[in-house]
N, C-alpha and C positions, 0 to 999 in steps of 0.2 A: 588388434585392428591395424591395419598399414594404413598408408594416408593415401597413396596411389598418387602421387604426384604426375607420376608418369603414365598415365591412363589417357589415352588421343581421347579426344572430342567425342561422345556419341557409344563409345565402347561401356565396355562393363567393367568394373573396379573389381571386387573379391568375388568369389564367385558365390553364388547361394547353396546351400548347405544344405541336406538331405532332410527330408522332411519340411519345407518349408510354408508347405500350406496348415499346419501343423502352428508353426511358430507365430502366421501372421493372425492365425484366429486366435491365437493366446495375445497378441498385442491387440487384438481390437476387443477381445473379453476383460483386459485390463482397462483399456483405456473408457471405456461406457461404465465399469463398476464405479471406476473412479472417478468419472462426470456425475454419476450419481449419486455416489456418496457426500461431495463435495457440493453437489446442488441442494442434497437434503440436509446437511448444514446449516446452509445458507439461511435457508427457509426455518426451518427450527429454531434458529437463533434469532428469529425476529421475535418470541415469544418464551422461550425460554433462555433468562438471564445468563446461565454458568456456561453454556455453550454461547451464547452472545459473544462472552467478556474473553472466553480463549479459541473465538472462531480459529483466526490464525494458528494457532499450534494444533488444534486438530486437521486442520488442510493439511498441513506440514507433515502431520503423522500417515495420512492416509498415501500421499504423495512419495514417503519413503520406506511404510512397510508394507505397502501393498506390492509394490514389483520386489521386495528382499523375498517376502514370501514365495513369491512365483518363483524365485530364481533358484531358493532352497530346494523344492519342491522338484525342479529341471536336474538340481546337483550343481549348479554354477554358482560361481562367485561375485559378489558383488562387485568386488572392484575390479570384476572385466567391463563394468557397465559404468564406471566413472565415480565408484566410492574408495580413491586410494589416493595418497599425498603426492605420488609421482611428479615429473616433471612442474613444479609448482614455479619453479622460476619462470619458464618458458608461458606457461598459463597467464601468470599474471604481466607480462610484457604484452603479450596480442590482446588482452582484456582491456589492461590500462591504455594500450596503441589506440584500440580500436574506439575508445571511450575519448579519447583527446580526438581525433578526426572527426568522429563525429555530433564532437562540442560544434566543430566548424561551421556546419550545416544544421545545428539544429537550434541554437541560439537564433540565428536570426527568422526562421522557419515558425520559433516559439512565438514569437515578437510577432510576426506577420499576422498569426493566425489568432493569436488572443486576442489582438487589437483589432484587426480587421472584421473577422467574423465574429467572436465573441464578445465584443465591445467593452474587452477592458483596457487600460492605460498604465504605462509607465510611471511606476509611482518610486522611484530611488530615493526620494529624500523623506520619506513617512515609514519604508519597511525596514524593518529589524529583523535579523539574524535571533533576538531571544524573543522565543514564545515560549508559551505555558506546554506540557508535555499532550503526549497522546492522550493522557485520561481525558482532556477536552476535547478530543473531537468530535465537531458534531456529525450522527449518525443518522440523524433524522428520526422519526418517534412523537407519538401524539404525547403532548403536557399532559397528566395527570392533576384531577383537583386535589389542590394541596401543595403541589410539588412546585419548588422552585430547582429551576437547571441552568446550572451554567457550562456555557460549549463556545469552540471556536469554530472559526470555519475564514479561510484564508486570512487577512490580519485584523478578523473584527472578533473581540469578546463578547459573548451574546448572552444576556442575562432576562430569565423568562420567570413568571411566577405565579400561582393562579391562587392567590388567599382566599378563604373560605369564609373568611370573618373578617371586622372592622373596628376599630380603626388599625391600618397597617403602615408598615414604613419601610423601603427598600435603598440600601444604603450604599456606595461602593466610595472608594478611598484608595490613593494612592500613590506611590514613590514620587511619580512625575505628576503635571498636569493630565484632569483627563478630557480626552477628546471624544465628546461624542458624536454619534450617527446615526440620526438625524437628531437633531436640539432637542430633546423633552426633558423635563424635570429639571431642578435646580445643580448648576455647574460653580462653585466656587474656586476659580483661581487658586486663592491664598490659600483654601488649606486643602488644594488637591482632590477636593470629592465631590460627589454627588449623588440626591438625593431624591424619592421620589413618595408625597405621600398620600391617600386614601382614606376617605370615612368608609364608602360601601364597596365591598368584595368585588372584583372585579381583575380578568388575567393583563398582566401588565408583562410589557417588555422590552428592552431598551440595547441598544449594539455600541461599542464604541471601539475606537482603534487602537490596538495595544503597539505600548511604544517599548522601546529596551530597558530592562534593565528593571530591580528592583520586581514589586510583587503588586496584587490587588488585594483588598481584602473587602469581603462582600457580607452586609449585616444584613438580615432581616427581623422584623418582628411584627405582632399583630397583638394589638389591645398593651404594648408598650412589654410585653410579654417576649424574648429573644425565640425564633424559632429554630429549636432542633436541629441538627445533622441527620438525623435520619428522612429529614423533608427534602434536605439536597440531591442533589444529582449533579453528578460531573460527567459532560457528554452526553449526548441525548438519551442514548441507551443503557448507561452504566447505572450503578447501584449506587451507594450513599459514599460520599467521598472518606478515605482514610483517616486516622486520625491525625497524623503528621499533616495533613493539609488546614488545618480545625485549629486555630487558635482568637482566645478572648470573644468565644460566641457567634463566629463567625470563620468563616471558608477565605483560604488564601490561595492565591491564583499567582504561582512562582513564576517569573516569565525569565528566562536565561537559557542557555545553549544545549542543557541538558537533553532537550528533544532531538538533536540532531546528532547526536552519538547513539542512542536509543533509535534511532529512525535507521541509520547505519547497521548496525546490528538484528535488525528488524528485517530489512529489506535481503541482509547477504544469508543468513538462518533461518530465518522462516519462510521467506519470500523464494529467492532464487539459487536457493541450495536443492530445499526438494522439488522446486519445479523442474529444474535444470539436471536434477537425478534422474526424475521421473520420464520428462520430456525427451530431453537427450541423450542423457544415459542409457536410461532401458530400453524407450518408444524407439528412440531414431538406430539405435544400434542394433536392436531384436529386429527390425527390419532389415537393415543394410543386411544382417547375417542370413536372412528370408530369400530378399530379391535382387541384393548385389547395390554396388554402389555406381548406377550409371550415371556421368556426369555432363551437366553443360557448363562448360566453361566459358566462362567470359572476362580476357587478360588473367590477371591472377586471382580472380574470384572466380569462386562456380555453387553451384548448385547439386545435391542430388537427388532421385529420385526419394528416398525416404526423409530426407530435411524438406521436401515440399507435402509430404505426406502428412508429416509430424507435424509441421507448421500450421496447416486446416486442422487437422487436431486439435493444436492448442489455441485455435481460433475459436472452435468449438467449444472447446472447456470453459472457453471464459464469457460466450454469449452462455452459454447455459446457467452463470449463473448473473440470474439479474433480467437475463432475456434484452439484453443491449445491442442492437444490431454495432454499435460503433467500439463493441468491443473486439468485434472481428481485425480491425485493425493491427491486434496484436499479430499478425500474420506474419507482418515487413518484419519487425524486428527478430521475428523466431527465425529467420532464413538466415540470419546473421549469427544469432545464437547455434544455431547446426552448423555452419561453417567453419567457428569455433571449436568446433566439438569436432570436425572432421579433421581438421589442419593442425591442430596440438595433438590430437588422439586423449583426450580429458573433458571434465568439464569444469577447468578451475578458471578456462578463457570466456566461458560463457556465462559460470557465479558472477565472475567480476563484472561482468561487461551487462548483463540483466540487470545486477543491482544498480550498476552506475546508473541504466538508464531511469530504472525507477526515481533514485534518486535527485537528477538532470530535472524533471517535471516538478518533482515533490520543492527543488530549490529555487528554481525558476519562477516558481508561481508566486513565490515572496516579494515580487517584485512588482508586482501589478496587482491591479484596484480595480473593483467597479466604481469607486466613489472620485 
């Protein structure tokens, strides 16, 4: 692939390759197999646990053997399509570049928009850098009688329970003071906990805001009876927590940095490795090799005809699943990820530079409150 630096305004970059109508119904045959597959996912995994619990890795798999196969199939190589270590210095310079400029403008952008229209606030001196890992997040999911779950969901811990019997008792205890949201149940200062109790059955549930450092530990029991691990749930959607989480009859809720290495690793291999193979690797390069690389320039940015292509693509891919009109938004920063991908000739400018931005929102939001 050349980068065509030297292509005037309006011309055409490589020129399209023999058979190309040919090439461009094989990238729209992939690209709907794989909105499909990845929508029927989705959907499955609202009811079926084990596909739930490793949605991500099968997106991920579909995302990277689905064009290896097409490409086997063609006799091509993958890493003419952005699976090889090549220029990795140069990648990660216009990734990390392009991730520092546009910290510029999107910090305050952040700010604007979560406060203004979404009516949250500035909360710097309440958020904490440790929370409890991903197995908490909440996924949303109707409570189950019986079931007690605990999830997070930006910095509030949220502990739900729907006893079946009585008399019951729901306990939580911890490192620091705890803070609840809104007051119910008994807070004690001195020794850090709080407590909530019940003659007749009835679903109870209580939020509060997790501070740094140290752990929670959350008891339940009914008829003075400890309830089981296999009644918990960690995250709305998940199964019964592990046993490393389980100590003295009760569920521990570790909160320190560990999510944030784990989120890192998460967001660059699962997230924007196979998307960024998939999207710009295969989609935008199978194209540009189709119908050429015609460019609008503008100063030393530009555009091409198959980065605007791909971009509605993967606008597409992501209202499909969910049916979010506002996830079309992904559009803006795909144009930025193919430009990427045209000016290094890789895609180790765009790994970096998708996951940052993932990242940028997922850190960002630590800092603000509805409360």
């Amino acid at each position: 692939m050349t980068s065509d630096d030297q292509v005037p305004q309006g011309d055409t970059g490589s020129a399209p390759r023999a058979g190309h109508n040919g090439t461009v119904a094989e990238v729209v045959t992939v690209f709907f197999v794989s909105a499909i597959a990845v929508a029927g996912l989705d959907l499955i995994s609202w009811s079926v646990p084990p596909i739930r619990n490793n949605l991500l890795a099968l997106v991920a798999a579909v995302f990277l053997f689905l064009p290896i196969v097409v490409l086997a199939r063609r006799g091509r190589s993958d890493a003419e399509y952005g699976l090889k270590l090549t220029r990795v210095a140069e990648g990660l310079k216009w990734g990390l570049g392009a991730t520092l400029v546009t910290l510029l403008f999107f910090i305050p952008g952040y700010h604007l928009w979560v406060t203004k229209a979404a009516g949250y606030q500035l909360d710097l001196e309440n958020t904490s850098w440790s929370r409890p890992s991903d197995r908490f997040t909440d996924l949303g999911g109707e409570l189950l009688p019986g079931e007690l779950r605990v999830s997070t969901i930006d910095s509030l811990l949220r502990i739900e329970w729907d006893p079946r019997e009585g008399p019951w008792e729901l306990r939580l205890s911890g490192d620091l003071p705890i803070q609840q949201v809104p007051n119910r149940g008994r807070v004690d200062e001195q020794t850090k906990e709080w407590s909530l109790q019940g003659r007749i059955p009835r679903p109870v549930s209580a939020s509060f805001r997790m501070v740094a450092g140290g752990e929670y530990h959350i008891e339940a029991a009914v008829d003075g009876v400890a309830v089981e691990r296999d009644s918990y749930r960690t995250g709305s959607m998940a199964g019964p927590p592990p046993a490393r989480l389980w100590r003295d009859g009760g569920l521990r809720v570790p909160v320190n940095l560990s999510w944030l290495l784990i989120a890192v690793l998460v967001q660059v291999l699962l997230v924007a490795l196979p998307e960024e193979f998939f999207y710009r690797g295969y989609l935008q390069e199978r194209l540009s090799e189709a119908i050429g690389r015609r460019r609008l320039q503008i100063g030393p940015l530009f555009v091409t005809t198959p980065i605007v292509l791909v971009s509605l693509a993967f606008g597409l891919g992501h209202f499909l699943v969910g049916f979010d009109p506002s996830r079309f938004a992904v559009f803006f920063p795909s144009l930025a990820f193919g430009f990427l991908r045209e000016k290094t000739d890789g895609i180790i400018a765009p790994i970096v530079y998708h996951a940052s931005c993932n990242l940028m929102v997922m850190i960002l939001s630590l800092h603000y409150s509805v409360i």
